[in-house]
Backbone bond lengths (Angstrom), bond angles and torsions (degrees), N, CA, C in turn:
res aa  C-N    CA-C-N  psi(-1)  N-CA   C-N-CA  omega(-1)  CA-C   N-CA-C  phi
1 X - - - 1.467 - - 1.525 109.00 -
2 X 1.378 119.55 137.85 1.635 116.40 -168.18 1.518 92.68 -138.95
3 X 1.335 107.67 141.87 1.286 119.43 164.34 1.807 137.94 -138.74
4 X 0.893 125.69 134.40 1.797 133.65 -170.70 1.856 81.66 -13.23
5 X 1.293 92.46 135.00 1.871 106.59 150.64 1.520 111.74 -53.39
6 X 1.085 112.86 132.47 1.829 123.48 175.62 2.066 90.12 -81.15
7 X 1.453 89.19 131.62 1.554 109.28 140.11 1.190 123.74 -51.73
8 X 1.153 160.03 33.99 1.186 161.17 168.48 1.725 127.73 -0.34
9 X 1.654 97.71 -38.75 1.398 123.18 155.86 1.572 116.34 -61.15
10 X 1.099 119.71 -17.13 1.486 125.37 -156.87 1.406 96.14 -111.11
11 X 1.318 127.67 -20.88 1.706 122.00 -164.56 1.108 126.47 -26.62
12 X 1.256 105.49 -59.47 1.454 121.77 -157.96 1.948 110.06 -98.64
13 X 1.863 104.42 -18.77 1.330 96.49 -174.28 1.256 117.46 -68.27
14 X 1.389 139.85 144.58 1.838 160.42 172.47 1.546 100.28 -73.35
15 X 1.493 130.25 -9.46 1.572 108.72 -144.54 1.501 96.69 -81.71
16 X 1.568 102.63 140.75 1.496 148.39 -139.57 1.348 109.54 7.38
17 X 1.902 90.36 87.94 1.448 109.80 161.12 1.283 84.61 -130.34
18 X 1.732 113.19 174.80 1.089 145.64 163.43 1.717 117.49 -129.01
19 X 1.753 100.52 127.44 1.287 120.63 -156.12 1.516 98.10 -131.70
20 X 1.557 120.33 103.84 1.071 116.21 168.83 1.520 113.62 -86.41
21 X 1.482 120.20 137.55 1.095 123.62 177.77 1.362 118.82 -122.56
22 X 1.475 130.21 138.56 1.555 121.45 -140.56 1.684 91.93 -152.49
23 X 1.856 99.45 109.06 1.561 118.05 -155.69 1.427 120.61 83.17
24 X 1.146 105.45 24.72 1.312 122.05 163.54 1.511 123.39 -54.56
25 X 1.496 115.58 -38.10 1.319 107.99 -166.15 1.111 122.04 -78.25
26 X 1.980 131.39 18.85 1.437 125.26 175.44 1.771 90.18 -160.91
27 X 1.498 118.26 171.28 1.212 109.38 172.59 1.171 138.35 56.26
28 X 1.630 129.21 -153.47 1.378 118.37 174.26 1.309 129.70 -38.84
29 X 1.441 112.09 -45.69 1.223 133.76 -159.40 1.882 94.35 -72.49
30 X 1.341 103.08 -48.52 1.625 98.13 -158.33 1.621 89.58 -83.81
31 X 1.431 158.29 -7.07 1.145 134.41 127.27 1.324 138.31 -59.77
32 X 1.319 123.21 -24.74 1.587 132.36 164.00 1.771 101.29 -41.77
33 X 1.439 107.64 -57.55 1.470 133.09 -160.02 1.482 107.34 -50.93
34 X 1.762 103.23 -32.48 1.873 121.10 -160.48 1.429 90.80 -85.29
35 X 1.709 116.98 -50.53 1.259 118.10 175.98 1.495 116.97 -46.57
36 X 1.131 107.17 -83.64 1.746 113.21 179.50 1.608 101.57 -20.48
37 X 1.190 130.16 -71.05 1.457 142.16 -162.31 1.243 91.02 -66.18
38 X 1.052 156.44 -80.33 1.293 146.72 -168.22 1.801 128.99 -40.16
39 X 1.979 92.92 -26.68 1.252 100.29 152.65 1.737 141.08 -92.49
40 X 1.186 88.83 13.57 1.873 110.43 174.60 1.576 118.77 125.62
41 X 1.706 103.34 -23.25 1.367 116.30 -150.95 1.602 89.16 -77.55
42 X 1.824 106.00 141.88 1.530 120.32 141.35 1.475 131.23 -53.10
43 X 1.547 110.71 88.50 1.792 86.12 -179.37 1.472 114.70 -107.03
44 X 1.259 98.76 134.31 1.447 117.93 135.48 1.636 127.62 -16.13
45 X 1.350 138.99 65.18 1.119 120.34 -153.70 1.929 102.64 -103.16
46 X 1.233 99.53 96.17 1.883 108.55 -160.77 1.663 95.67 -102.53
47 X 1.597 103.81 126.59 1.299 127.66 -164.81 1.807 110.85 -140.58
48 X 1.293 112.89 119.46 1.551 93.38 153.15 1.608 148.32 -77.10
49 X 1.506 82.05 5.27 1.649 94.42 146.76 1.401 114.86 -117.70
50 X 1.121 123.55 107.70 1.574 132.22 156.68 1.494 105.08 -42.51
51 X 1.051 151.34 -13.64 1.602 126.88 175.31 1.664 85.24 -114.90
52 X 1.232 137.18 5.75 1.958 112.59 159.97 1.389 92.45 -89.34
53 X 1.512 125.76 -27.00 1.491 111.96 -172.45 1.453 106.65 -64.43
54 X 1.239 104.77 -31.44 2.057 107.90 -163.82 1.343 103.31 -79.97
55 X 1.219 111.18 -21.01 1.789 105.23 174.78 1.349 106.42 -84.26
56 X 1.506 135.58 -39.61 0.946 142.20 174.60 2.077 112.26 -41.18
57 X 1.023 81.03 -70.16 1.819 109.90 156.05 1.395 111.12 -20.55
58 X 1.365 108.77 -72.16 1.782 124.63 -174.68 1.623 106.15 -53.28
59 X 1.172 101.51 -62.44 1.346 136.38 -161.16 1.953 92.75 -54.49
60 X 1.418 121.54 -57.69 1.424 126.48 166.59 2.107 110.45 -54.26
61 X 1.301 110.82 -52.48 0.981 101.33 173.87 1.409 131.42 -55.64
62 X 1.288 112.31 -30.60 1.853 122.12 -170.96 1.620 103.94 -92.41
63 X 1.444 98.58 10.44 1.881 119.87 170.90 1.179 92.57 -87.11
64 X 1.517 125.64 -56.75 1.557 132.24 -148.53 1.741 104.41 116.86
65 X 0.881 120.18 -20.53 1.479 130.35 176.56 1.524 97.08 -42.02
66 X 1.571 80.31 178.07 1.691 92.85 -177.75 1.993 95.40 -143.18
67 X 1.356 119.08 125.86 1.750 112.14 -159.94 1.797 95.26 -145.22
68 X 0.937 116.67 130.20 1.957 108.16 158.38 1.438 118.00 -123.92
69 X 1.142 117.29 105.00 1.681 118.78 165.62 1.528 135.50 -33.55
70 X 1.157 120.67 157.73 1.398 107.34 -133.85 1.572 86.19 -173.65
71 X 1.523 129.91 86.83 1.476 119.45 159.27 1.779 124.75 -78.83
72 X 1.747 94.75 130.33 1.495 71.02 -169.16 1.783 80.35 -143.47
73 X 1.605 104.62 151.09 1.949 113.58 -175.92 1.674 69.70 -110.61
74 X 1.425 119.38 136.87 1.414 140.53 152.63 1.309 122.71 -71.50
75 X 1.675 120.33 -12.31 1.111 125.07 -147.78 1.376 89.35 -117.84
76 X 1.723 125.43 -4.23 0.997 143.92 -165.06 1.659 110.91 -98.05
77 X 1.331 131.31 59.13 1.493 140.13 -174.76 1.349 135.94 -11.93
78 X 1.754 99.06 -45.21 1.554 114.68 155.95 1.472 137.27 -62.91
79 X 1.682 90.19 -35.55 1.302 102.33 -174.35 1.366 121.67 -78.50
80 X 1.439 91.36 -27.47 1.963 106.72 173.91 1.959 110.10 -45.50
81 X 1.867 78.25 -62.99 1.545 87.13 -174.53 1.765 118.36 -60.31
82 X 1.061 116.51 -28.75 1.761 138.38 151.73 1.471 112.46 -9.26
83 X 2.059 86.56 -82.16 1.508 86.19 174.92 1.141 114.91 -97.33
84 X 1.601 135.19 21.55 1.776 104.88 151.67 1.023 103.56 -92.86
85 X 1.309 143.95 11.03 1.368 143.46 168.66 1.619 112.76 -74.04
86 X 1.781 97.54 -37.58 1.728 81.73 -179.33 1.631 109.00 -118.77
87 X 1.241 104.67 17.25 1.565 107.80 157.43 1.718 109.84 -140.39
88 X 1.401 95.64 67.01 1.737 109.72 178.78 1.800 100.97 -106.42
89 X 1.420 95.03 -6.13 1.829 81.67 177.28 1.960 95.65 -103.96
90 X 0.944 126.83 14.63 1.894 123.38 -171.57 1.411 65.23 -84.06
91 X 2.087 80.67 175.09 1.594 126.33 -160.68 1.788 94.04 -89.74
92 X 1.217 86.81 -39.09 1.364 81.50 -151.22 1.655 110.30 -135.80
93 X 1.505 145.03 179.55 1.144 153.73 92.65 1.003 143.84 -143.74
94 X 1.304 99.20 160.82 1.917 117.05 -168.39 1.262 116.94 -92.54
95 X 1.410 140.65 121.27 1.151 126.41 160.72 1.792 120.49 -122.40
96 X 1.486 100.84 134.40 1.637 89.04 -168.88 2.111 98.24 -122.92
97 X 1.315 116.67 22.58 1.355 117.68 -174.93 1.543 98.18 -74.05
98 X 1.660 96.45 139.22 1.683 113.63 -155.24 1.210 106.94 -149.71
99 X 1.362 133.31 142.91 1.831 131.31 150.55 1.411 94.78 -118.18
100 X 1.297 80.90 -179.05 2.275 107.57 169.70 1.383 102.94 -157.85
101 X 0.756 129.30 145.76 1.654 148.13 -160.96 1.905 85.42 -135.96
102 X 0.670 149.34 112.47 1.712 142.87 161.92 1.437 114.61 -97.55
103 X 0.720 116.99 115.87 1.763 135.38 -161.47 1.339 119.01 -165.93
104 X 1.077 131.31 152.76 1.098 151.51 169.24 1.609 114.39 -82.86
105 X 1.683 116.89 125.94 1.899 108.38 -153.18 1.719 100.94 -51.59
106 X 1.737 119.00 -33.67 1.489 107.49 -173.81 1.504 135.46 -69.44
107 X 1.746 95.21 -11.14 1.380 125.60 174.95 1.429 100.47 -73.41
108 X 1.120 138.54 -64.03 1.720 144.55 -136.24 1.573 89.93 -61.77
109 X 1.301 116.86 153.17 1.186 143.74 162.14 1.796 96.47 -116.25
110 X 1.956 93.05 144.68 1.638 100.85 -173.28 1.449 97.97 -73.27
111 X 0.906 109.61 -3.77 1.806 86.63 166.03 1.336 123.26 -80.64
112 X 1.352 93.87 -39.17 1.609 89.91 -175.59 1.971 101.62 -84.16
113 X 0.969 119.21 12.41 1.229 135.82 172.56 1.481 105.13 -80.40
114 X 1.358 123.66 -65.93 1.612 144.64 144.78 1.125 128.78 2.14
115 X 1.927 88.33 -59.44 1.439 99.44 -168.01 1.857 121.76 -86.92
116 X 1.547 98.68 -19.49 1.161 100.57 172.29 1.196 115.83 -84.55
117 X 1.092 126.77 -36.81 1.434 149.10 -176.92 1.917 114.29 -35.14
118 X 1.589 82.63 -48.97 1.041 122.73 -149.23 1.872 113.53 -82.26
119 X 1.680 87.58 -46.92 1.306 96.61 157.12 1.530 138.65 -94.85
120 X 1.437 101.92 -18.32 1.358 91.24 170.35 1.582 121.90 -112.10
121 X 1.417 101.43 1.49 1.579 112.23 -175.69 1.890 98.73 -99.38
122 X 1.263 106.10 -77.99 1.244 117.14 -154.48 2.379 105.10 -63.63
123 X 1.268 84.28 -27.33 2.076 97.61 -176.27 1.546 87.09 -75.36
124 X 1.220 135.19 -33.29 1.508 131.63 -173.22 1.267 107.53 -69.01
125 X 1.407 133.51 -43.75 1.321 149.71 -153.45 1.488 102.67 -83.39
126 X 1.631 93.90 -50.56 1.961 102.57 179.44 1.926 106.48 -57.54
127 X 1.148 111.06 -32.18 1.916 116.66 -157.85 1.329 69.15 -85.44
128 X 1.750 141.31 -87.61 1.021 115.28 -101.69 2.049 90.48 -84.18
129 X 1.304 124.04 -31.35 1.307 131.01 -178.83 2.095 104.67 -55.71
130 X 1.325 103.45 -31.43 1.511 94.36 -177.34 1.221 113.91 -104.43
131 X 1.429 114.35 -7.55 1.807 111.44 178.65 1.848 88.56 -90.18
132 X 1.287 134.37 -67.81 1.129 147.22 144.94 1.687 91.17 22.70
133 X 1.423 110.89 -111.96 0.965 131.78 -175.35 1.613 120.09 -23.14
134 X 1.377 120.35 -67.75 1.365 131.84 138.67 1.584 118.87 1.69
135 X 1.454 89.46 -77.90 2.002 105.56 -178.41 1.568 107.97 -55.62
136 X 1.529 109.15 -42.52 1.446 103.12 -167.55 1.547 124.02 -74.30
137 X 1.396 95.65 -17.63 1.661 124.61 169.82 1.517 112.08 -57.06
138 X 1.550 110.91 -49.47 1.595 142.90 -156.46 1.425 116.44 -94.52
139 X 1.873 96.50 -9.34 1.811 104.97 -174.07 1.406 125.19 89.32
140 X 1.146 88.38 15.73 2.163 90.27 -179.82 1.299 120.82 134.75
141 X 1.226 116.72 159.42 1.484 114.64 179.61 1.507 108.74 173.88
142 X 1.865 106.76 142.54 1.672 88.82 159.50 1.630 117.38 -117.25
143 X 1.662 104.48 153.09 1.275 105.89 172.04 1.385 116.68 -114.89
144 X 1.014 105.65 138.32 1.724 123.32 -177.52 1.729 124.80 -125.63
145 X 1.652 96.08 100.49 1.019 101.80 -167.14 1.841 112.50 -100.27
146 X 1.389 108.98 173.62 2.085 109.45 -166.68 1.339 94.41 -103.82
147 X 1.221 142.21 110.72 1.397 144.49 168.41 1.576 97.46 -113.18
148 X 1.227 121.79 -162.75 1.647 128.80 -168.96 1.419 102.47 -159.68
149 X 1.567 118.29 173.06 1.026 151.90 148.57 1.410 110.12 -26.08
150 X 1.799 115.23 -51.82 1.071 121.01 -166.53 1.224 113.79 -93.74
151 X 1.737 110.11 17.35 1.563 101.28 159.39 1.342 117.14 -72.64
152 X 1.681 125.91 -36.25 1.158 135.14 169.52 1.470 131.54 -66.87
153 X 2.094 102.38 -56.15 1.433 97.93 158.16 1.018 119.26 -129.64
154 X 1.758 114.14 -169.09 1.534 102.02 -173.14 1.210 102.00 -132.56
155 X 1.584 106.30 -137.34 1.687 115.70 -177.21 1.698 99.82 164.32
156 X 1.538 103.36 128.22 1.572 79.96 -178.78 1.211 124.20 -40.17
157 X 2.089 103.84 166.57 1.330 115.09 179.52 0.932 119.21 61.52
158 X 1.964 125.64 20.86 1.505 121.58 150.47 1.494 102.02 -115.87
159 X 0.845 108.18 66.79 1.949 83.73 -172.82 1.271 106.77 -109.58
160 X 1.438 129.58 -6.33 1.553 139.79 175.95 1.469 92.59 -86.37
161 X 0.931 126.10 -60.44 1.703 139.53 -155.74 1.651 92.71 -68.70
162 X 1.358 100.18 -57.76 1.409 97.04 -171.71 1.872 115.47 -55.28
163 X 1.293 115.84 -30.58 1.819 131.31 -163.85 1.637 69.34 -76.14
164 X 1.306 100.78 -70.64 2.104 89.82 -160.82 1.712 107.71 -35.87
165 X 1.138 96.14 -60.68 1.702 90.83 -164.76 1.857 111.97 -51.76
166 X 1.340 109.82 -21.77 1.661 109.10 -179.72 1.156 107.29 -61.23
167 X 1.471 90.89 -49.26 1.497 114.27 -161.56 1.597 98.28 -62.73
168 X 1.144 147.77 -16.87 1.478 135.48 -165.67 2.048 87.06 -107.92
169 X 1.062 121.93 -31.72 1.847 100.38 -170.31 1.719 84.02 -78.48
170 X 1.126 136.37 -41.93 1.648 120.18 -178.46 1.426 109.56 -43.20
171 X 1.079 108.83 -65.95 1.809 118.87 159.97 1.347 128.57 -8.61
172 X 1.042 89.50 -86.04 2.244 124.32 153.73 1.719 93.77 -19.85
173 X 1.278 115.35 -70.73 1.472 111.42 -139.71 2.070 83.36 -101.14
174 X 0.859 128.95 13.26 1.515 121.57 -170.14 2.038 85.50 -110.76
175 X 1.629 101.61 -46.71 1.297 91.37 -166.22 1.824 104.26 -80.56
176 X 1.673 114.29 -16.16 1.336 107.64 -178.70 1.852 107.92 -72.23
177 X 1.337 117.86 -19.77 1.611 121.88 179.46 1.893 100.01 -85.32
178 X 1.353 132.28 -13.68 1.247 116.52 176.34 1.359 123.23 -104.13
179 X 1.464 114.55 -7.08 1.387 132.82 -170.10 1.437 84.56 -112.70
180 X 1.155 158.02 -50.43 1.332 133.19 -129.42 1.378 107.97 -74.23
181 X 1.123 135.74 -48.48 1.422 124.71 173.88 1.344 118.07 -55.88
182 X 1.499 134.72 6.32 1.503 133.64 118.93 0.968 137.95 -42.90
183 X 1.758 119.11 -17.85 1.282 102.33 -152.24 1.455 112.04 74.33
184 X 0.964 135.05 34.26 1.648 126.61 173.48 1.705 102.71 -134.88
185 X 1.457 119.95 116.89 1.568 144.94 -172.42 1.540 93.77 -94.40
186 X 1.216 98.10 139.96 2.059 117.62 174.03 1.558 99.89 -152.01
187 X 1.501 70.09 117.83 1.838 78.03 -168.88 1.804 91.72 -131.83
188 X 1.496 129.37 157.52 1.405 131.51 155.47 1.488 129.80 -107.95
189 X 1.257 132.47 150.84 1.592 124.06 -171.35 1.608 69.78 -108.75
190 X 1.792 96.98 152.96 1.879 112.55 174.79 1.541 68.68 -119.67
191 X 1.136 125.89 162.86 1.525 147.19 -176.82 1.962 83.72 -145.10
192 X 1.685 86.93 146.52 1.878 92.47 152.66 1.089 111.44 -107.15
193 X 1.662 121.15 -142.46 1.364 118.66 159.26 1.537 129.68 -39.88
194 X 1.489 127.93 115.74 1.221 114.27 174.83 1.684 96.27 -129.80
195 X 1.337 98.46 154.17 1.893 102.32 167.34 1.541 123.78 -102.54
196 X 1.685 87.16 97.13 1.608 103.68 -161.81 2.116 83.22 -124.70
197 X 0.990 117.93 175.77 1.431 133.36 173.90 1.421 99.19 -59.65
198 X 1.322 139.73 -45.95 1.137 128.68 -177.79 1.070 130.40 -78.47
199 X 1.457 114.91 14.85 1.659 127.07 168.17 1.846 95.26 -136.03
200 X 0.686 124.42 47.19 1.744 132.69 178.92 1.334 111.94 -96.68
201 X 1.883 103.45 -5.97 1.859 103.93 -172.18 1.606 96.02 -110.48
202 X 1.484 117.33 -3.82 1.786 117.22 166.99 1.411 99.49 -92.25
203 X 1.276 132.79 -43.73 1.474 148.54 -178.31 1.361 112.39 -40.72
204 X 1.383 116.47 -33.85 1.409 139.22 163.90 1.427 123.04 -77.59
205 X 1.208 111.59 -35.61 1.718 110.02 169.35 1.353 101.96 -93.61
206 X 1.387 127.22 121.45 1.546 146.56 169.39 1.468 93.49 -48.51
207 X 1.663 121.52 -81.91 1.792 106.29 -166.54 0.817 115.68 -68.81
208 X 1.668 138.89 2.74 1.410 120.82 178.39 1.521 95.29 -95.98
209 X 1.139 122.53 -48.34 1.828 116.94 174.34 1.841 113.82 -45.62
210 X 1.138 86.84 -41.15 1.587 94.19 -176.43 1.727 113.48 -64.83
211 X 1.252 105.02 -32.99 1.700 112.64 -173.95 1.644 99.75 -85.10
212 X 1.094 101.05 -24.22 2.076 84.40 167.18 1.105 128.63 -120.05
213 X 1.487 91.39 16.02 2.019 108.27 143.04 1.502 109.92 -53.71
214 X 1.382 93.73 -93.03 1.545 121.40 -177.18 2.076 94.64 -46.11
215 X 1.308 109.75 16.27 1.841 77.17 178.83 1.813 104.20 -123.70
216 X 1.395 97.98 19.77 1.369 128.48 -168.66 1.653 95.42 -105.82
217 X 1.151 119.21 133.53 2.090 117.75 176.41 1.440 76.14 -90.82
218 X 1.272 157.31 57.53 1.574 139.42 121.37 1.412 102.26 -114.20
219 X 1.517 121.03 -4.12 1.518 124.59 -176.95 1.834 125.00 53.99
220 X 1.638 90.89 19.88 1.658 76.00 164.10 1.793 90.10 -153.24
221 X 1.709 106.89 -160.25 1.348 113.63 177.23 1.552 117.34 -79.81
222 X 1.389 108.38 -171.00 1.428 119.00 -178.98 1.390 92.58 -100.93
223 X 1.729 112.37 163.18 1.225 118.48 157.76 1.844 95.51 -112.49
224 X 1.186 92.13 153.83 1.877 104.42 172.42 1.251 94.75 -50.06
225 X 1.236 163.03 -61.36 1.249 163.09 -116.60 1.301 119.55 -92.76
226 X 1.681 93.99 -38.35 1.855 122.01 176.04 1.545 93.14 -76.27
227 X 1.326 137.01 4.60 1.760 111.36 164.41 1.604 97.17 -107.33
228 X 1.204 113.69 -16.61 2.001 101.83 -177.96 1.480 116.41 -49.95
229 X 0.923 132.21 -64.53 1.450 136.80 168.83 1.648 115.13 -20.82
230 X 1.483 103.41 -56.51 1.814 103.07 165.63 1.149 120.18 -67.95
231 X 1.756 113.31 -9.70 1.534 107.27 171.13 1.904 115.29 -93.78
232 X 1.508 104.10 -21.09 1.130 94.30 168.54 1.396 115.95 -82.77
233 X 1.167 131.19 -43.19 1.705 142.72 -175.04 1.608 80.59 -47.26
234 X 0.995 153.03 -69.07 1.661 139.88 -157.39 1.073 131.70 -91.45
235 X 1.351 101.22 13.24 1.366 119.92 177.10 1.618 114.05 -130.34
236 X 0.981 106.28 10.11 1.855 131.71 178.47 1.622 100.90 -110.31
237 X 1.332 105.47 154.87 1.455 107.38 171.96 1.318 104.35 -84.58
238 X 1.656 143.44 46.77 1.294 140.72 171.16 1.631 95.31 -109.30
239 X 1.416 107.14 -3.64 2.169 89.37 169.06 1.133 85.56 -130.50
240 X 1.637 144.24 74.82 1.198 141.28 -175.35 1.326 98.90 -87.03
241 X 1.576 134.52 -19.62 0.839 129.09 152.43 1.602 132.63 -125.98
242 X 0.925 92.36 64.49 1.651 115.39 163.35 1.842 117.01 -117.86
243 X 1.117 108.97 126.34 1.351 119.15 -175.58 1.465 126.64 -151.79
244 X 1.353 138.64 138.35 1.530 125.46 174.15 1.495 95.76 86.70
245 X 1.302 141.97 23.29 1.397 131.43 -160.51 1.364 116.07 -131.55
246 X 1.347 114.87 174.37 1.641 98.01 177.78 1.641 99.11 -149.54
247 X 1.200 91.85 118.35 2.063 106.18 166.32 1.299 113.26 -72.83
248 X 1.242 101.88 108.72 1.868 93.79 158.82 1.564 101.99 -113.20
249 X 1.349 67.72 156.51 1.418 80.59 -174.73 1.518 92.74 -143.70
250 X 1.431 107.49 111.81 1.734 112.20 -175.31 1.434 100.98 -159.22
251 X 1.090 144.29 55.67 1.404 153.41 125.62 1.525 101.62 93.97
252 X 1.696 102.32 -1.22 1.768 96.17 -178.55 1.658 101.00 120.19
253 X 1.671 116.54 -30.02 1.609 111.48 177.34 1.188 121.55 -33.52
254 X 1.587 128.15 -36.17 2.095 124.82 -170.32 1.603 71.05 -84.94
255 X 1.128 153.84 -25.09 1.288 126.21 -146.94 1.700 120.76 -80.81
256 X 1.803 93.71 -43.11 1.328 112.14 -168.79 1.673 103.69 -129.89
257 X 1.422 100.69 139.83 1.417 112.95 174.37 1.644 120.91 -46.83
258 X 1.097 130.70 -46.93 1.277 126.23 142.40 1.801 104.38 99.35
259 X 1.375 104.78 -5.14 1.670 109.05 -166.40 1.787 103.81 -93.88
260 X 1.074 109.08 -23.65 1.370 111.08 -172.82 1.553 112.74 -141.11
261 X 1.366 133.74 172.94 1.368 126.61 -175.96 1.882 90.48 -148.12
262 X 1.477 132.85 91.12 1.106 137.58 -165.27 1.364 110.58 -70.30
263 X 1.473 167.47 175.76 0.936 140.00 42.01 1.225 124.10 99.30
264 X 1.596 163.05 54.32 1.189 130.40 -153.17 1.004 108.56 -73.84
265 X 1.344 144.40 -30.66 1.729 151.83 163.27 1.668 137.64 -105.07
């Protein structure tokens, strides 16, 4: 079997694709967004705040990029189907919209059970089944979904957060085995510690920030910036065949025990 020589130079470039990105307007999402654009791609920069999307927006343009804002509530059923309706022909999208409720399971109230559930389990299920669907219609597509560390492990007071995040790479790899003969890739980024707003309440305690420094084999945190690269690599034809899978990218924490440093002799 023989095929055209790959550009090799070209791997990673988007130019004229379209990449919707969903939680874009702060954090991971709004660096994923700088990445993509920086590699050619038009994004979509979809926010439930319309003014983090418009900064997001600016912020790509005064790159040279090219970005259009896009308010969108995920939690919002119609609206989901909305916009994969009018971005069912893009390459690609990312979505990294997230809560944490931190509690202990005897603590949680079902609401706040609900609420996480809700947003990072059940809003995952709606994107990836209606962008999915869309792409496979359209000839292909990749999806890139935000799972964690704590799909694998935990620590008290994640155990909602943590079920969601499992619960979305099962997802990943259920929707990458029903789409793939579309042409449609479902892949997840696991992130570890990163210093985004949603870890701003460890960021504040010195030994608790400090203990998941040192629990990292690079010994400190992530920056949002250090997950873009896994958002472009899967959204580039350089994992054209990668699918059903999950990137972490966490400094080495699933890797190494991290509690002790023994002895070499």
């Amino acid at each position: 079997m023989s095929h055209s020589p790959i550009d090799y130079s070209q791997l990673f470039r988007l130019d004229g694709r379209t990449i919707v990105v969903i939680g874009a307007g702060s954090g991971i999402g709004r660096e994923s967004a700088q990445a993509l654009a920086a590699q050619g791609a038009h994004v979509v920069v979809a926010d439930y705040s319309l003014e983090g999307a418009e900064a997001t927006v600016a912020l790509i343009a005064e790159q040279g990029g090219v970005a259009e804002a896009y308010e969108l509530n995920v939690l919002d059923d119609d609206a989901v189907a909305a916009a994969a309706e009018r971005f069912g022909t893009a390459s690609a999208l990312v979505f990294t919209a997230a809560t944490n409720v931190r509690k202990r399971m005897e603590d949680y109230t079902l609401d706040e059970f609900d609420r996480v559930v809700n947003l990072n389990l059940r809003a995952s299920f709606q994107l990836i089944r209606q962008f999915g669907t869309k792409f496979a219609a359209n000839g292909g597509g990749s999806i890139i979904g935000f799972a964690s560390i704590r799909a694998q492990v935990v620590e008290p007071g994640q155990g909602v957060y943590a079920a969601t995040k499992a619960g979305l790479v099962q997802l990943a790899k259920t929707a990458a085995a029903e789409y793939g003969a579309q042409g449609v890739r479902v892949n997840v980024v696991a992130p570890g510690v990163v210093e985004t707003p949603l870890t701003a309440q460890i960021k504040a305690n010195d030994e608790w920030y400090g203990a998941y420094a040192q629990k990292s084999a690079l010994g400190r945190w992530s920056r949002p910036d250090e997950l873009a690269g896994a958002v472009v690599y899967l959204a580039s034809d350089a994992s054209s065949f990668v699918t059903g899978s999950t990137l972490t990218v966490d400094g080495g924490w699933t890797a190494i025990d991290g509690r002790f440093t023994p002895p070499a002799s």
